[in-house]
N, C-alpha and C positions, 0 to 999 in steps of 0.2 A: 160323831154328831148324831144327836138323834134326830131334832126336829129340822125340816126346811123353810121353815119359816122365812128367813133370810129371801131365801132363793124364790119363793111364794111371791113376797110382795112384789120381787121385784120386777117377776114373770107378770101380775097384775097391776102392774104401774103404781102402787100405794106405799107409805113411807110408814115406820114404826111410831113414828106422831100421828099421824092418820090414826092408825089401829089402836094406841094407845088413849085418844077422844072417844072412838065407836066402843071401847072398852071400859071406860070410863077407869083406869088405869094408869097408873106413873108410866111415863114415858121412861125409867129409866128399868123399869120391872118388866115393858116391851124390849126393849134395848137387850138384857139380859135371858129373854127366850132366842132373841137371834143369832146371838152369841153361842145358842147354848150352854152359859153357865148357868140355865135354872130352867126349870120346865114349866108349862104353864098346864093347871089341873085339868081335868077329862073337861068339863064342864067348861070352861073358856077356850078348851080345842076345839071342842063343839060351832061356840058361836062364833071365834076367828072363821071353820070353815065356811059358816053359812053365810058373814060379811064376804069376803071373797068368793062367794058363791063357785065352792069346789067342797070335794070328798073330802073328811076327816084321812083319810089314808094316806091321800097325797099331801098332808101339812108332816106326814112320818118317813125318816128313811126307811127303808126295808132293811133287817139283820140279816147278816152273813149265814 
């Protein structure tokens, strides 16, 4: 998995419908970064951290 996205919201009380409104974004193209079956571009890494008001780093696992 790369991103923790998932584990984000969930540490922030917010649901992938939330993110997906503040994103102006399919919910189902949210759905699918949680999952990790698709990444979402620097640039919407960016703003997801800034809505959740936390570090672009901590939405990334760290590699082995």
């Amino acid at each position: 998995d790369i991103n923790r996205l998932k584990l984000v919201l969930v540490e922030k009380k917010k649901t992938s419908k939330w993110l997906a409104e503040q994103l102006k974004k399919d919910p189902s193209t949210v759905s699918k970064w949680c999952t990790n079956v698709s990444q979402p571009d620097l640039v919407t890494l960016s703003k997801i951290a800034e809505l959740l008001n936390i570090g672009q780093r901590e939405l990334i696992n760290k590699s082995k």
